[in-house]
C-alpha positions as CSV (number, residue, x, y, z in Angstrom):
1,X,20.1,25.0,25.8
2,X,15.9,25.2,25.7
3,X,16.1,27.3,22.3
4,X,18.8,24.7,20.8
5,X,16.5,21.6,21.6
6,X,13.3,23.7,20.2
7,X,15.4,24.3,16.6
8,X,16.8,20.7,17.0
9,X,13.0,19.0,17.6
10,X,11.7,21.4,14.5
11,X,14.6,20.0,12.4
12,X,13.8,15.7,13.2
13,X,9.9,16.8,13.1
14,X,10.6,17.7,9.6
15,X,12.1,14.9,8.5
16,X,11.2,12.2,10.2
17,X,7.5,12.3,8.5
18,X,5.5,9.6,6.8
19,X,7.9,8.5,4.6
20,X,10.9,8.0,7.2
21,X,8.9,6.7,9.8
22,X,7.4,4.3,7.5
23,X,10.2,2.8,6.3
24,X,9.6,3.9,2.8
25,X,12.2,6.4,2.3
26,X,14.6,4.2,4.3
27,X,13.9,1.7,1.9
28,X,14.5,3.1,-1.1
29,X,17.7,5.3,-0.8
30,X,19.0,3.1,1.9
31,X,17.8,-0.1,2.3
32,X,17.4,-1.4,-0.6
33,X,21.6,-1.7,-0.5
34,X,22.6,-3.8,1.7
35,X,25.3,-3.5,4.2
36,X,26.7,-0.4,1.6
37,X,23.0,1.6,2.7
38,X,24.5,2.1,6.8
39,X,27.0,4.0,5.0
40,X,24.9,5.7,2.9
41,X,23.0,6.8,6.0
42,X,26.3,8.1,7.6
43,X,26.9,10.0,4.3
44,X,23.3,11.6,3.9
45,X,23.6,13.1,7.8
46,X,27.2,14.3,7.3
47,X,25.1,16.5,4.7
48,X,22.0,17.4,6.4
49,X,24.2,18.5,9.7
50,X,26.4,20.5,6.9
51,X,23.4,22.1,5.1
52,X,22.1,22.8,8.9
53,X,25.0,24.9,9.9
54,X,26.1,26.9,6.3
55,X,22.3,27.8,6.3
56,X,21.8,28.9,9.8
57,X,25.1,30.9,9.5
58,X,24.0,32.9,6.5
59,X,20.6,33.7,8.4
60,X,21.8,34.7,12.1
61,X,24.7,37.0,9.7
62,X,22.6,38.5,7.3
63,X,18.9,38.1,9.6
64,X,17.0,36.6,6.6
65,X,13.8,35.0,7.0
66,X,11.9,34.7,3.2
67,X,13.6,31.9,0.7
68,X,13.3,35.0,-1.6
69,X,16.4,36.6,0.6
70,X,18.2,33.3,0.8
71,X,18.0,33.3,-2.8
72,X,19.7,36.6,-3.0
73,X,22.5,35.5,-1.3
74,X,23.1,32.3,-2.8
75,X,22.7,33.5,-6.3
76,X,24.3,36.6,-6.0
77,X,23.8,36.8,-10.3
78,X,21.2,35.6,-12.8
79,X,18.5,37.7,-11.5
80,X,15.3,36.0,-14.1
81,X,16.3,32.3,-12.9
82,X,15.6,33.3,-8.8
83,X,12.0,33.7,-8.9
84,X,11.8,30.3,-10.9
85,X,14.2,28.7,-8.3
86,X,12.1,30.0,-5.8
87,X,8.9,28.8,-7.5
88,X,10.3,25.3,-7.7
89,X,10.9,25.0,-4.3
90,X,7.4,26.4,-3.5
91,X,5.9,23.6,-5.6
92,X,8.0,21.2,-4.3
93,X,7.2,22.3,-0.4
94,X,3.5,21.8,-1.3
95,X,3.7,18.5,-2.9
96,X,5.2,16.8,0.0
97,X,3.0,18.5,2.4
98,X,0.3,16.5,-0.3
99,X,2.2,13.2,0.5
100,X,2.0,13.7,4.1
101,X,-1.4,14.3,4.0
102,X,-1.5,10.6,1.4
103,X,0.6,9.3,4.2
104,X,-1.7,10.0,7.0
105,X,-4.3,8.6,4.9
106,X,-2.4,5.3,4.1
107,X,-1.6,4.5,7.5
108,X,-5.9,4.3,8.3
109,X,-6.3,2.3,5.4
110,X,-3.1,-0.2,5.5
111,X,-4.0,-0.2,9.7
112,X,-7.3,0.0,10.5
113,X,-9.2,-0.5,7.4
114,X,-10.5,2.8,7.4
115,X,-11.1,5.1,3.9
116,X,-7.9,6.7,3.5
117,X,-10.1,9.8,2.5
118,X,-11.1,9.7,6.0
119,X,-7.7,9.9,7.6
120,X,-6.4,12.7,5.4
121,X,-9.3,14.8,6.0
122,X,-8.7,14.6,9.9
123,X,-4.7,15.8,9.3
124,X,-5.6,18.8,7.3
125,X,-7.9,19.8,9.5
126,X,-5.5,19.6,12.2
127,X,-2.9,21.5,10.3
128,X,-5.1,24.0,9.6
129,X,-6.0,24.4,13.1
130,X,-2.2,25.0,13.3
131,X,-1.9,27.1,10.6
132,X,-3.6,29.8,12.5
133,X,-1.1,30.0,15.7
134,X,1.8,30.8,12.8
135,X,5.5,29.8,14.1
136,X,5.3,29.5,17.4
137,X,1.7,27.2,17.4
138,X,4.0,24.8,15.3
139,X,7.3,24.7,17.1
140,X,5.3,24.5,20.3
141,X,4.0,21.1,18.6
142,X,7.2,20.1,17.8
143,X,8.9,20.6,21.4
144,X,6.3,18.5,22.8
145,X,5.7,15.7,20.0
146,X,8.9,15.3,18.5
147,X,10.7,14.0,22.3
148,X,8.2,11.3,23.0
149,X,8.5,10.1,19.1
150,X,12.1,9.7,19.4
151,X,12.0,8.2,22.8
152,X,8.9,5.4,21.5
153,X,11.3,5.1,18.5
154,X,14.7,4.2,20.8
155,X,12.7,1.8,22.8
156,X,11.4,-0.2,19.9
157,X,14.7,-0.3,18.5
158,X,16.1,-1.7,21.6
159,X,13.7,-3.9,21.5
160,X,14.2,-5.2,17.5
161,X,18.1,-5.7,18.4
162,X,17.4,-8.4,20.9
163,X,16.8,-11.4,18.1
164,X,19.4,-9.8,15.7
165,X,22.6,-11.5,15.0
166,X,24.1,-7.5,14.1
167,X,27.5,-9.5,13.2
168,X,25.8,-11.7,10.8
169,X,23.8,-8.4,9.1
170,X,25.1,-9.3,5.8
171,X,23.2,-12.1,5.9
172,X,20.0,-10.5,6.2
173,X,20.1,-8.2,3.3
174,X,19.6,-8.8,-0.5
175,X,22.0,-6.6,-1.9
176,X,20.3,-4.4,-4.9
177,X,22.8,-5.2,-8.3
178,X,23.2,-1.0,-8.7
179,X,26.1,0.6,-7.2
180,X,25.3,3.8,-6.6
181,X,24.4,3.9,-3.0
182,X,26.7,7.1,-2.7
183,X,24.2,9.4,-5.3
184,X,21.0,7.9,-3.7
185,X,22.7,8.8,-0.1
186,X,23.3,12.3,-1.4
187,X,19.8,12.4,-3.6
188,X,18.2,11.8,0.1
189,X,19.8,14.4,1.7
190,X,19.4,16.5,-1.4
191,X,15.6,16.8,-1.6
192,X,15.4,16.9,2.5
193,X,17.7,20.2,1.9
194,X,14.9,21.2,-0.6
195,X,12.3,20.9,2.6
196,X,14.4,21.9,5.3
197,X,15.9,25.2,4.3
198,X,12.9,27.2,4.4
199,X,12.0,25.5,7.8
200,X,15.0,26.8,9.1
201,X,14.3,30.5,7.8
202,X,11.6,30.5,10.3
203,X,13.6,29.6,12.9
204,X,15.7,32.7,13.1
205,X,15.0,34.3,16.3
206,X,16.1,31.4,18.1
207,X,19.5,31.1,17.3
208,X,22.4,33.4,18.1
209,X,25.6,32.3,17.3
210,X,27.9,30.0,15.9
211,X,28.7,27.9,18.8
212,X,24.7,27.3,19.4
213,X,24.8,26.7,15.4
214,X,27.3,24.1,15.5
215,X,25.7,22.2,18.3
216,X,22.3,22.4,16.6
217,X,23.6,20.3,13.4
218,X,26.2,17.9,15.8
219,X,23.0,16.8,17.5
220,X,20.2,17.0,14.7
221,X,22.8,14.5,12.4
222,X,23.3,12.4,15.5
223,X,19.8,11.7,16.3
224,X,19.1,11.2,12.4
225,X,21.9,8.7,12.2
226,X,20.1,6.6,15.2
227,X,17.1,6.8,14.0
228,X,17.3,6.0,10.2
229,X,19.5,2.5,11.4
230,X,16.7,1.7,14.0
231,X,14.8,1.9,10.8
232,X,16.9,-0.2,8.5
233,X,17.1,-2.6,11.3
234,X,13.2,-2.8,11.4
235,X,13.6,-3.6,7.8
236,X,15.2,-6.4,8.3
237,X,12.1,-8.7,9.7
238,X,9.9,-7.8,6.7
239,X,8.8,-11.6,5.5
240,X,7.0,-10.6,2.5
241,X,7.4,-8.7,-0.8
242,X,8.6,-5.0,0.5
243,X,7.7,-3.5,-2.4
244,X,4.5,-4.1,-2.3
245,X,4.3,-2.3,1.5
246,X,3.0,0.7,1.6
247,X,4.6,1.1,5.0
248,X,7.2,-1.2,5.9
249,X,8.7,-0.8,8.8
250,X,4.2,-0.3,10.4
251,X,4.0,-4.0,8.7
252,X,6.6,-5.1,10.9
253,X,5.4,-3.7,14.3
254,X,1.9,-4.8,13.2
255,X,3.1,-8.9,13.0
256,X,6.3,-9.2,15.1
257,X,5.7,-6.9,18.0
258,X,1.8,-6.8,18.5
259,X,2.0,-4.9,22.0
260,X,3.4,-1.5,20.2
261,X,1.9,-2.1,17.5
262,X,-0.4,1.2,18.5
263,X,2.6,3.0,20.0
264,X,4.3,2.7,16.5
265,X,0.4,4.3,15.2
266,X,1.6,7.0,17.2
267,X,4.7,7.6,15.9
268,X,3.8,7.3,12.5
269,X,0.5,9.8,13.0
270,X,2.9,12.2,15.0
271,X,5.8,12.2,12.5
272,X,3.3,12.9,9.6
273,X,1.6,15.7,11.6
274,X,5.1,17.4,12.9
275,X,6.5,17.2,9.0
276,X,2.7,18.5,7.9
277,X,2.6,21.2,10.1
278,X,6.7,22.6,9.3
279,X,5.9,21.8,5.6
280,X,3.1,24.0,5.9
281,X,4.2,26.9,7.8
282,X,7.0,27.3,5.5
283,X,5.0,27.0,2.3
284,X,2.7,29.8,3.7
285,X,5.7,31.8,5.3
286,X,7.0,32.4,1.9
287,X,4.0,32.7,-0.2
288,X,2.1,35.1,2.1
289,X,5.2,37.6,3.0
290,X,4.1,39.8,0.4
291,X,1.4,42.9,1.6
292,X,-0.8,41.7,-1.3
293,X,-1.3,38.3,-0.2
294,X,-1.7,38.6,3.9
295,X,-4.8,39.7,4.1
296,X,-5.3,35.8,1.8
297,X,-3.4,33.8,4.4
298,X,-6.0,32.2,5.9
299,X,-7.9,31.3,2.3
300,X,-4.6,30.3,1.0
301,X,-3.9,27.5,3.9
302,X,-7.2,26.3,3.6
303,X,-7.2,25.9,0.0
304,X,-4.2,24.4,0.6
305,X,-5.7,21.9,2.7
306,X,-8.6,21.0,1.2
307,X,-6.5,20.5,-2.2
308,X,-4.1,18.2,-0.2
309,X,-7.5,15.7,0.8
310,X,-8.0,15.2,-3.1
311,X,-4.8,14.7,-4.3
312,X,-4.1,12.3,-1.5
313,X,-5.8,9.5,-3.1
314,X,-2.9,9.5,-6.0
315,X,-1.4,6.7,-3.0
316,X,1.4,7.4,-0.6
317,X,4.2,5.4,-1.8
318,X,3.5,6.3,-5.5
319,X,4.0,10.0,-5.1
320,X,7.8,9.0,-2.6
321,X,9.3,7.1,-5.3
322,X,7.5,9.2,-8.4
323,X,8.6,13.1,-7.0
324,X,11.5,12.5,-4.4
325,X,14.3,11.2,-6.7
326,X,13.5,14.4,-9.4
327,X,13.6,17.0,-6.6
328,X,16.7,15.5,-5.2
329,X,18.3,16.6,-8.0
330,X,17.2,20.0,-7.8
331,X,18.3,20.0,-4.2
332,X,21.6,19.1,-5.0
333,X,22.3,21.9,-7.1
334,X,21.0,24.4,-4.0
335,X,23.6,22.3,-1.6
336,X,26.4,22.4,-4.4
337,X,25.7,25.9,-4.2
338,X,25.6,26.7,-0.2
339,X,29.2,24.5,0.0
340,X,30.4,27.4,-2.2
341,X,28.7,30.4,-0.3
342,X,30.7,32.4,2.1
343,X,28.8,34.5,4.3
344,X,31.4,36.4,5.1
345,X,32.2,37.5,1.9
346,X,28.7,38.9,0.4
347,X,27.4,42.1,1.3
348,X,23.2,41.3,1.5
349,X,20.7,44.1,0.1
350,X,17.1,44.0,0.3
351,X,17.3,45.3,-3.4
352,X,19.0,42.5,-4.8
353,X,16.3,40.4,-5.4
């Protein structure tokens, strides 16, 4: 049961970074809908869970651990386009570990005033720091962050339902005009795929068989579920123009519920850092695999970092509602493509890619 709650943690500290936790991605693919978004939610963690499960499957059968590998399976064919795919997802890994690093930065300038420059330089340091203890430094983080942000998370959403009228909820939302709260569900759950798939490679050597698997994905779309309607329920107190929050659902906290207002600090710090660090770890896992480049693992992550401060200042909620739609997109292809993947069928060679 330990390993299962160590994958599960790893999994939520993923995605529950700075742009869940701040209400911005909740906002946008979810939010932003009305009553239509709690179903959208549902939809997006049926996926996650299902994307969970096919992928750990095809790793604890075939014992992959590189995206390269994954690739080899998945695309069993069209040998030029799998180093591009690959590429993609590389660039895409590194550009969100560059929005948590905004994200972190955002919070000490929408909060306390504070240079965001300031804030971002303190997270990559950190997740350098981390960097250098490899997969188990950042799954140790995990296991030990990732309970107490969930727990803070439950108790403030306990605490938001006791002025809510939940069977009036329609009442609280503006309803956006668009319809398609079904491709924005899926377009979330899309791009998290994107992120979450080479997070899971790491994550091999603790799981060991289907059972375990299928608890793993119950439990990590259960706890997603909770969390993204504590969220949207958050949401609902914003008395001001949300789109011009940077972070929502810490405006909130801030002005109605003053006394966590620094717990919620916490959350949001911790969520960024336990999304930086798996972002990280992955990007680096798959770049650096090859012979050539390990003796440059250390130069690369702090490159990486360093790059990260800079481009930080492009602003947190820009680069969400600029990147995350496009890559979801791409993502959706990759889970179109898993749905239709047996791993029992497909004989894996090293060779093949």
């Amino acid at each position: 049961m330990r390993n299962i709650l160590k994958v599960v943690f790893v999994i939520i500290g993923t995605m529950i970074g700075a742009g869940f936790a701040s209400g911005q991605e909740v906002y946008l693919f979810f939010f932003s809908y009305g009553i239509e978004g709690l179903i959208g939610i549902l939809i997006s963690s049926f996926i996650m869970g299902f994307v969970i499960y096919k992928t750990f499957q095809i790793v604890n059968k075939y014992g992959v651990d590189t995206y390269k590998d994954f690739l080899a399976i998945l695309i069993q064919k069209r040998e030029k386009i799998k180093p591009i795919i690959n590429m993609i997802i590389n660039i895409f890994i590194l550009i969100t570990f560059f929005i948590m690093i905004a994200g972190f930065g955002a919070y000490f300038e929408q909060e306390l005033g504070w240079n965001s420059l300031l804030g971002s330089s303190i997270l990559a340091m950190a997740c350098f720091a981390v960097f250098m203890t490899s997969v188990k430094g950042f799954v140790k983080a995990n296991e030990l962050l990732v309970p107490i942000l969930i727990s803070f998370l439950f108790i403030i959403g306990l605490i938001n339902l006791k002025d809510l009228h939940l069977f009036e909820l329609g009442n609280y939302l503006v309803k956006n005009n668009s319809s398609n709260f079904i491709l924005d569900a899926v377009l979330y759950s899309s791009y998290n795929s994107i992120l979450l798939i080479p997070v899971l490679l790491t994550l091999k050597n603790y799981i060991q068989d289907n059972k375990q698997i299928l608890k793993i994905a119950s439990l990590s779309s259960l706890i997603i579920i909770l969390l993204s309607i504590i969220i949207f329920l958050l949401l609902l107190r914003v008395d001001v123009d949300i789109t011009k929050l940077e972070m929502p659902a810490v405006y909130v906290v801030s002005n109605m519920f003053e006394m966590l207002k620094y717990i919620y600090g916490f959350i949001i710090l911790g969520s960024i850092f336990t999304t930086a660090i798996s972002l990280g770890i992955s990007f680096l896992q798959n770049t650096v695999k090859s012979k050539e480049y390990k003796k440059s693992y250390t130069q690369i992550a702090l490159i990486m970092c360093i790059t990260a401060v800079f481009i930080s200042k492009i602003g947190f909620s820009n680069l969400v509602s600029l990147l995350y739609p496009i890559f979801g997109y791409l993502g959706l292809l990759q889970i179109i493509k898993l749905a239709i993947t047996s791993p029992v069928f497909h004989k894996f060679k090293s060779k093949d890619f």
